[in-house]
C-alpha positions in Angstrom: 1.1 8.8 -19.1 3.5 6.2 -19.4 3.6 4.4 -16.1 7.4 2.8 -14.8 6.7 -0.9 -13.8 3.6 -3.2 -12.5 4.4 -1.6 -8.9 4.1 1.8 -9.5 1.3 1.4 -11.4 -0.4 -0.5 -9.0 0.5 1.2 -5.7 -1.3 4.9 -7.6 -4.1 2.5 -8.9 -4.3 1.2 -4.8 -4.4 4.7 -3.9 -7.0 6.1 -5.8 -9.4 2.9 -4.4 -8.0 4.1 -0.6 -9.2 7.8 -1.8 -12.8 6.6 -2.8 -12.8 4.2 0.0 -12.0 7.0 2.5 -14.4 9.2 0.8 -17.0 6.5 1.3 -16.7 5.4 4.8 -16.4 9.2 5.5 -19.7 10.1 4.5 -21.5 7.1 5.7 -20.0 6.3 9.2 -19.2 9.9 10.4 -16.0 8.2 11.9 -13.4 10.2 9.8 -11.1 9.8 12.7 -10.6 6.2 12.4 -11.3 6.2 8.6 -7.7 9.1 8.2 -5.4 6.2 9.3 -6.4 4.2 6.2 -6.0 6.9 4.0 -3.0 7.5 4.9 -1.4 4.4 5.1 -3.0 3.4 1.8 -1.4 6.4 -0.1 1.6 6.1 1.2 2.2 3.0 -0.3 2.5 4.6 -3.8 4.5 7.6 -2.6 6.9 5.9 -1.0 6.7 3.4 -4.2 7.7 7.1 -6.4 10.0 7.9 -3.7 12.2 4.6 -4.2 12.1 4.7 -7.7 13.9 8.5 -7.5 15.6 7.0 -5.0 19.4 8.2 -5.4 21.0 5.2 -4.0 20.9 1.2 -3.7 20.2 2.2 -0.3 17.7 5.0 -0.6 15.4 2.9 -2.8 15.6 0.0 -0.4 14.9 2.1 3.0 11.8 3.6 0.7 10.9 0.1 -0.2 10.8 -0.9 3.4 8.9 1.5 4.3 6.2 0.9 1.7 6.1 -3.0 2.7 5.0 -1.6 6.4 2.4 0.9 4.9 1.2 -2.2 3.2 1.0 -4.5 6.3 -0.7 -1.4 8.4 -3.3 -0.6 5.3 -4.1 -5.0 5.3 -4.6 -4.0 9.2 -7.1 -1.5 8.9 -9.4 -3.2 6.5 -9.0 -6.2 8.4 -10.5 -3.7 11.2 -12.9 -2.3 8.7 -14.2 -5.4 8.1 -14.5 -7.1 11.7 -16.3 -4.1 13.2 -19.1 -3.9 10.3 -17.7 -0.7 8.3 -17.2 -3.0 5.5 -19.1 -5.5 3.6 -18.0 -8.6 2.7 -18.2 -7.6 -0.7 -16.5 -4.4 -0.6 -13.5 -6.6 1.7 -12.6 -8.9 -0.9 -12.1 -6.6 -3.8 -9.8 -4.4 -2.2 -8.0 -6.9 0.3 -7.3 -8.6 -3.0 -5.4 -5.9 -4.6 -3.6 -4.5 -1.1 -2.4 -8.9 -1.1 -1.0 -8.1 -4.2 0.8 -5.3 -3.9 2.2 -6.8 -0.7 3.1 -9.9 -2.5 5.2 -7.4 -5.3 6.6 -5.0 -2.0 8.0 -8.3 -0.6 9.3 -9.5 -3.6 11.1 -6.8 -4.6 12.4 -6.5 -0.8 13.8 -10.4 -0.7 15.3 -9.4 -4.0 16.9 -6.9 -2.8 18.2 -8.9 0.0 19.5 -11.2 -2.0 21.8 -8.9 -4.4 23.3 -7.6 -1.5 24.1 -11.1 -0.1 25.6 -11.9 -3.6 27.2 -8.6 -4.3 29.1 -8.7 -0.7 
């Protein structure tokens, strides 16, 4: 499979490590509850990634964009949470707070570019 760009690639690879996460905490914590909202903010990223790149307008793939910069910001949340309250190690914190920086640092930057063709192109 032939992936589109760094993002998209990233955002399914982000996915699949919120899946096995999920799958993880699920089965040792027995607090599947809590341990849902990650799993869906942390997929949602990518989808919403796929979603912008169909996207049929300037301003479809932009309100899809947006919306995957907040999925980001809520998944950082929740292993910040994770991590405070014991359900993650240290170890297993760093590794995937690493990549979710990441793909917030490409979300943003393909948000302030946006921003910035529309202030040029007005």
């Amino acid at each position: 499979m032939k992936t589109e760009n760094a993002v998209q690639e990233k955002s399914f690879a982000f996915a699949v490590r919120i899946v096995n996460l999920y799958k993880h905490l699920a089965k040792e914590h027995r607090a599947a509850v809590l341990f849902r909202q990650i799993l869906k903010s942390g997929t949602s990223i990518g989808a919403n990634v796929e979603e912008a790149l169909g996207g049929v307008s300037r301003a479809d793939f932009a309100s899809k964009i947006a919306i995957a910069y907040k999925e980001t910001r809520e998944t950082i949340y929740w292993l910040r949470l994770f991590k405070a309250t014991g359900y993650l190690s240290q170890e297993e914190f760093d590794g995937i707070m690493s990549d979710a920086e990441e793909l917030h640092r490409i979300i943003t930057a393909i948000q302030l570019g946006l921003k910035r063709n529309a202030v040029h192109n007005s």
